[in-house]
C-alpha positions in Angstrom: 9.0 -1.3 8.3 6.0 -4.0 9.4 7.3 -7.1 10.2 5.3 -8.9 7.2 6.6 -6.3 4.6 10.6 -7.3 5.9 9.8 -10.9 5.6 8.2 -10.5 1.7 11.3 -8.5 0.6 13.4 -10.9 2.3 11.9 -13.9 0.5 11.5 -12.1 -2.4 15.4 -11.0 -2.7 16.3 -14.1 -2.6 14.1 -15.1 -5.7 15.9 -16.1 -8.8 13.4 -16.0 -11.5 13.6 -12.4 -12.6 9.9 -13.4 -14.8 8.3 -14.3 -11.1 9.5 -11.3 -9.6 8.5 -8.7 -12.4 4.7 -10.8 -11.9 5.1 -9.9 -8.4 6.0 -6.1 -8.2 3.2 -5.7 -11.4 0.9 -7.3 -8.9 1.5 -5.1 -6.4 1.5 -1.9 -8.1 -2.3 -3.3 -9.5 -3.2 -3.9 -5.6 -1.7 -0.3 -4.2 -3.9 1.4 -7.0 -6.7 -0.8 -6.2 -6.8 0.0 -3.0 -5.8 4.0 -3.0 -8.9 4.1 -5.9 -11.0 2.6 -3.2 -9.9 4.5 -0.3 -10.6 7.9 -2.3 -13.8 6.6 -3.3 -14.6 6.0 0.5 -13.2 9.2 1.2 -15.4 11.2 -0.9 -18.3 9.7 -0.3 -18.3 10.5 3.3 -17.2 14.1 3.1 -20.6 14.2 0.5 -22.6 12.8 3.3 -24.0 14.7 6.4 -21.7 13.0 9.1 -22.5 12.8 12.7 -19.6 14.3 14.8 -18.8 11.0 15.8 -18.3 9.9 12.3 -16.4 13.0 11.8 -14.0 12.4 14.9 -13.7 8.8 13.8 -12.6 9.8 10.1 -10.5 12.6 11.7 -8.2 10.0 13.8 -8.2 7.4 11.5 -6.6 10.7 8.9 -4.2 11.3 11.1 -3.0 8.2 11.7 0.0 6.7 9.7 -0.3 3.8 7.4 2.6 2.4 6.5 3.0 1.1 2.7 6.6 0.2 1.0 6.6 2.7 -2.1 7.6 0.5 -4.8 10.8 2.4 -6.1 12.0 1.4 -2.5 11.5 -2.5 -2.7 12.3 -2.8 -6.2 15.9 -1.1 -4.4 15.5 -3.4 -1.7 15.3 -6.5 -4.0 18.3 -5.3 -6.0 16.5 -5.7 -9.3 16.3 -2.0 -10.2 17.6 -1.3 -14.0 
C-alpha cells in the first residue's frame, strides 16, 4: 500500500463523525468511477487510432504496469465502519 493511501486510512480511522466519513467514501467511489470512465475512454480511443509503434510500445508498458488503488470494500474494513 502507497504511503499517501496508509496515511488517509489512518486519519480517516480515527474520524468520529460517521456523516463525514460516509461523505468521504461516497466521494471516493464518484472519483474511482470518474477516473476508470476516463481511462476507458482514453483507452479506446487510441486502439481506434492508427498508432505509431512507439505509441503502441508506450501504451503496451504503461498496460502492463501495476497501478495500485485501495478497492473500497477493503478501506471501508480498514476504517472499521463496515455494517
Amino acid at each position: 500500500m502507497s504511503p499517501i493511501a496508509q496515511q488517509v486510512i489512518e486519519t480517516l480511522a480515527k474520524e468520529q463523525d460517521t456523516e463525514l466519513l460516509s461523505e468521504v467514501l461516497d466521494f471516493y467511489e464518484y472519483i474511482k468511477h470518474k477516473k476508470h470512465k476516463h481511462t476507458n475512454r482514453l483507452w479506446d480511443s487510441i486502439e481506434e487510432d492508427e498508432a505509431t509503434p512507439e505509441e503502441i510500445g508506450i501504451c503496451n508498458r504503461y498496460k502492463d504496469e501495476e497501478h495500485e488503488f485501495v478497492d473500497f470494500h477493503s478501506l471501508v474494513q480498514e476504517l472499521g465502519i463496515d455494517e
